[in-house]
KEKE-3310 file (N, C-alpha, C; in steps of 0.2 Angstrom, whole numbers, plus 5000, padded with zeros to 4 digits):
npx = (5019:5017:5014:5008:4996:4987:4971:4966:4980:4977:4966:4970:4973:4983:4985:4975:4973:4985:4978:4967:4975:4983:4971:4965:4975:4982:4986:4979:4979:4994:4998:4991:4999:5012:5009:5006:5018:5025:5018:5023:5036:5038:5033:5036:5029:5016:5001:4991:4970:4956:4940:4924:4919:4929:4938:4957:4963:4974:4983:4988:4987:4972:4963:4975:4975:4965:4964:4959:4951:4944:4935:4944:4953:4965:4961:4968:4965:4963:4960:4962:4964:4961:4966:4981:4997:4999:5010:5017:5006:4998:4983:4970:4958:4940:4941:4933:4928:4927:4935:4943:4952:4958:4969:4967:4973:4976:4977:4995:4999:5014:5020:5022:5034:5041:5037:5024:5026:5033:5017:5010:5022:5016:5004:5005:5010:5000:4988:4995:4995:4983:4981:4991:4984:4973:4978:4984:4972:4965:4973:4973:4966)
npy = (4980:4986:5001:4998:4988:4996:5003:5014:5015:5002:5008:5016:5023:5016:5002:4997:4994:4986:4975:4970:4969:4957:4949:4947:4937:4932:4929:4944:4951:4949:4957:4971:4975:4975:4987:4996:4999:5002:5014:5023:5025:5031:5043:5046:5055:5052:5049:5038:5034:5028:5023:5025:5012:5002:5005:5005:5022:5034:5048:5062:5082:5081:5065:5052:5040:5024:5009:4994:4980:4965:4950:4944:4955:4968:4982:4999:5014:5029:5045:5055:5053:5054:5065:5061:5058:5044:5036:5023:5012:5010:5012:4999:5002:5009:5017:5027:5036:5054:5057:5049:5034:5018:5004:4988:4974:4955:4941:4936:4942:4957:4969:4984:4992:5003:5012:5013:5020:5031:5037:5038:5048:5059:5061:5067:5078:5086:5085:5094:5105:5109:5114:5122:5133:5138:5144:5154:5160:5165:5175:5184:5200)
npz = (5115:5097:5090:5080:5083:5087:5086:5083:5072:5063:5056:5045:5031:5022:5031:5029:5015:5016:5023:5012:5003:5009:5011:4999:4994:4983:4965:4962:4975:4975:4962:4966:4976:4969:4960:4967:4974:4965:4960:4974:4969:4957:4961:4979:4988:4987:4992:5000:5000:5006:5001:4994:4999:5001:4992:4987:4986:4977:4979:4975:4976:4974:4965:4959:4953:4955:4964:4960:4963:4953:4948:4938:4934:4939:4941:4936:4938:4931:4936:4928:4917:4903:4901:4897:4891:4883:4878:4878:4877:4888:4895:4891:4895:4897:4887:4880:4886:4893:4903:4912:4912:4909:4917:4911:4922:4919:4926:4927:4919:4911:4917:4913:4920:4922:4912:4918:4928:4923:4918:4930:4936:4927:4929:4942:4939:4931:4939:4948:4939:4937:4949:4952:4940:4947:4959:4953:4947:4956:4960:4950:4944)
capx = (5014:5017:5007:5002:4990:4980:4964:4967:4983:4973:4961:4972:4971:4988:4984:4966:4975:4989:4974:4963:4982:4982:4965:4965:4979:4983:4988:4977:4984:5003:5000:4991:5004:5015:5008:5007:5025:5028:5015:5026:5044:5037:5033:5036:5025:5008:4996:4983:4965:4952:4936:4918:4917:4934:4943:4961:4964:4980:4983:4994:4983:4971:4966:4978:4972:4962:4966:4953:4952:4939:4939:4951:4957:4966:4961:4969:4957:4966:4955:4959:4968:4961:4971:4987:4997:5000:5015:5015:5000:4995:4979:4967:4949:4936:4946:4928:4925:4928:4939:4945:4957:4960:4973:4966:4979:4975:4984:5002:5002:5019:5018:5029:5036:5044:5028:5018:5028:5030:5010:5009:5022:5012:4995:5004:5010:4993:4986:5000:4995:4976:4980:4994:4980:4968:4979:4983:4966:4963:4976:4971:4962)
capy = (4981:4994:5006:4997:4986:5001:5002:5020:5012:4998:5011:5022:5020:5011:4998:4994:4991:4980:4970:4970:4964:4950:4947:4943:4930:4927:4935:4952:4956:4954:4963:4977:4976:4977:4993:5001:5002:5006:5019:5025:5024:5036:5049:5044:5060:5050:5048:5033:5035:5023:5027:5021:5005:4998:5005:5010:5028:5034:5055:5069:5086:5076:5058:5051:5033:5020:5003:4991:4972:4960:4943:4945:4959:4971:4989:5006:5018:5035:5049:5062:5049:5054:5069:5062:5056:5037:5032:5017:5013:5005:5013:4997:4998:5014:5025:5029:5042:5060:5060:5043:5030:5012:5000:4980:4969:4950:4938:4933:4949:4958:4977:4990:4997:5012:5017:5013:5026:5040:5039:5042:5056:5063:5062:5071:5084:5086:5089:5101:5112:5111:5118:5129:5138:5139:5148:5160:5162:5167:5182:5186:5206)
capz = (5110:5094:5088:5074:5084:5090:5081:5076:5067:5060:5052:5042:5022:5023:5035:5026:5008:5016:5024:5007:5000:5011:5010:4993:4993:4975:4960:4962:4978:4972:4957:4970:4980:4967:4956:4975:4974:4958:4964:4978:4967:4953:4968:4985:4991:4985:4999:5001:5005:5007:4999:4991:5001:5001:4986:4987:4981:4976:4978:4974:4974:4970:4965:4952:4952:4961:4964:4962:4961:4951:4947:4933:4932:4944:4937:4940:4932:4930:4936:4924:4910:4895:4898:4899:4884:4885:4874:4878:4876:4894:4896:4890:4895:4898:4882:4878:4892:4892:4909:4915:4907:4914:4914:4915:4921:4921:4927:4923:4913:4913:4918:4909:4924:4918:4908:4924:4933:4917:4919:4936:4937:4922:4930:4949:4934:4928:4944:4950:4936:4939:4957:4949:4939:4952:4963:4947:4945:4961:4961:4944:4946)
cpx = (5016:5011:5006:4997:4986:4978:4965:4972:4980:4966:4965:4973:4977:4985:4978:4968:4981:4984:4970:4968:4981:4977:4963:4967:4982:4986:4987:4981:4991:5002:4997:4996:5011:5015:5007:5014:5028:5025:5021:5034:5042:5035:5031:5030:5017:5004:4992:4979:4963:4942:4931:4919:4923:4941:4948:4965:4972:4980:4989:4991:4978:4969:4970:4974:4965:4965:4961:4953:4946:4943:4944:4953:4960:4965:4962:4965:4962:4960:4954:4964:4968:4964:4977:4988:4999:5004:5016:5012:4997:4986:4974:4958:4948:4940:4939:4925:4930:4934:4944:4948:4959:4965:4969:4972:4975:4979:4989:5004:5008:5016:5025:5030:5038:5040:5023:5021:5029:5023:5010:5013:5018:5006:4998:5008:5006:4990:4989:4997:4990:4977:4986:4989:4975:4969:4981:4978:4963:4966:4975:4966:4965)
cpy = (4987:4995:5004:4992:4992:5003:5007:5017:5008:5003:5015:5018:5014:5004:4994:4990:4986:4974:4968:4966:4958:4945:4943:4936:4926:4931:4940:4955:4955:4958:4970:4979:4978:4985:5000:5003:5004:5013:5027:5028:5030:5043:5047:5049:5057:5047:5040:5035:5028:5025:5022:5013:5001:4998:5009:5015:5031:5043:5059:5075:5085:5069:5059:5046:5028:5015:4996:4983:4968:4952:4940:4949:4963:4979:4995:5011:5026:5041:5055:5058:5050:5061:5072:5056:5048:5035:5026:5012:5007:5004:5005:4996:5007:5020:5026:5037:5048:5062:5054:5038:5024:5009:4994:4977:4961:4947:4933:4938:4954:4966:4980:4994:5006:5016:5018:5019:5031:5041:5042:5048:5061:5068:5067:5077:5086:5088:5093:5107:5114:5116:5124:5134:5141:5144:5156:5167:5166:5175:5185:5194:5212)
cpz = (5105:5093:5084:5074:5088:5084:5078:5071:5063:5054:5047:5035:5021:5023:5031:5019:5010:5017:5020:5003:5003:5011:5002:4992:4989:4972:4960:4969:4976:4968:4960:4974:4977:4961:4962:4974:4970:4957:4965:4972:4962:4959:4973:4989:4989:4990:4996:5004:5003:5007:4994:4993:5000:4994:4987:4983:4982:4975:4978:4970:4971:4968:4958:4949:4957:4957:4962:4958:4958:4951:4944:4929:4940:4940:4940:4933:4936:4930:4931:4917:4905:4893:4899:4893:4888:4879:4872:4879:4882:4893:4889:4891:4898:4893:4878:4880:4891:4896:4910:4910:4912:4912:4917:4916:4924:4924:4924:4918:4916:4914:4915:4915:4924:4914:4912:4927:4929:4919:4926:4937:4930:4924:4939:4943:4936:4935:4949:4948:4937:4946:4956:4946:4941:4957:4960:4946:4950:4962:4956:4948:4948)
residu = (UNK:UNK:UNK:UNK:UNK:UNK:UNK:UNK:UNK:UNK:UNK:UNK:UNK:UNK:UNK:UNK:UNK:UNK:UNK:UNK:UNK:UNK:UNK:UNK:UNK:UNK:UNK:UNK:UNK:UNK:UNK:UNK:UNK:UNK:UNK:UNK:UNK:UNK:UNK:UNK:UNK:UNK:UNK:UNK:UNK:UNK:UNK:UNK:UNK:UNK:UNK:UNK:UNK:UNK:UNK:UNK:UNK:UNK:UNK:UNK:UNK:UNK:UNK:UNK:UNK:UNK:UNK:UNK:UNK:UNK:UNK:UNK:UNK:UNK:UNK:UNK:UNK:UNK:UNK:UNK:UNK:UNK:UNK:UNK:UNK:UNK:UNK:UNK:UNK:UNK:UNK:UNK:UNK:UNK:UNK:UNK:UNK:UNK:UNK:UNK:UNK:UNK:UNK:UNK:UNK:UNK:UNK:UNK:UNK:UNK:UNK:UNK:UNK:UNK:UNK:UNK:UNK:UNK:UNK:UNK:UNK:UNK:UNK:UNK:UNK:UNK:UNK:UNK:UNK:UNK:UNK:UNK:UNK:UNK:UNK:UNK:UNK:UNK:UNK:UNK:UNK)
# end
């Protein structure tokens, strides 16, 4: 037996989004499965949690993103997006709001990879410096 049928495996934020991947079985979960790893490949160091009822979050210092699947859309909602530039203009849905920035992706829709992952190392910047200036601010005196 491995260790990744023991339950505590099975529970780890990982294990929960590969089984929510499978669980879909369609288009959302590849394109989850596939913006996971474009995730990972823009910075390998990005953690998974699992958070508010089944959504999985994407962290570095931080959230950067979430992942989250409807019925036709697959949406990474960028937690501090509206203060990160977007060139290429992914960011699609919630550019009303003051903090958070979405992408919808439908299905069959191509993904700009290479824009996908500039965003995410932008957004593990961006909360770099927030925790850079905190630590600043604390020797500050």
């Amino acid at each position: 037996m491995t260790t990744d049928s023991t339950p505590e495996a099975k529970d780890t934020p990982s294990h929960m989004i590969d089984a929510k991947i499978r669980e879909l079985g369609d288009w959302r979960g590849e394109t989850l499965a596939r913006v996971r790893n474009l995730i990972h490949a823009a910075h390998p160091q990005v953690t998974e949690e699992w958070k508010w009822r089944g959504v999985p979050v994407f962290e570095h210092d931080g959230i950067l993103c979430t992942g989250e699947t409807y019925k036709t859309v697959v949406k990474l909602t960028f937690a501090r997006g509206a203060s990160l530039d977007d060139p290429s203009k992914l960011f699609n849905s919630s550019l009303d709001g003051n903090t958070r920035r979405a992408i919808d992706i439908r299905e069959g829709e191509a993904i700009d990879e290479e824009a996908l992952k500039a965003l995410v190392r932008s957004a593990v910047a961006l909360n770099g410096s927030g925790r850079a200036k905190k630590g600043k601010k604390g020797n500050s005196e």
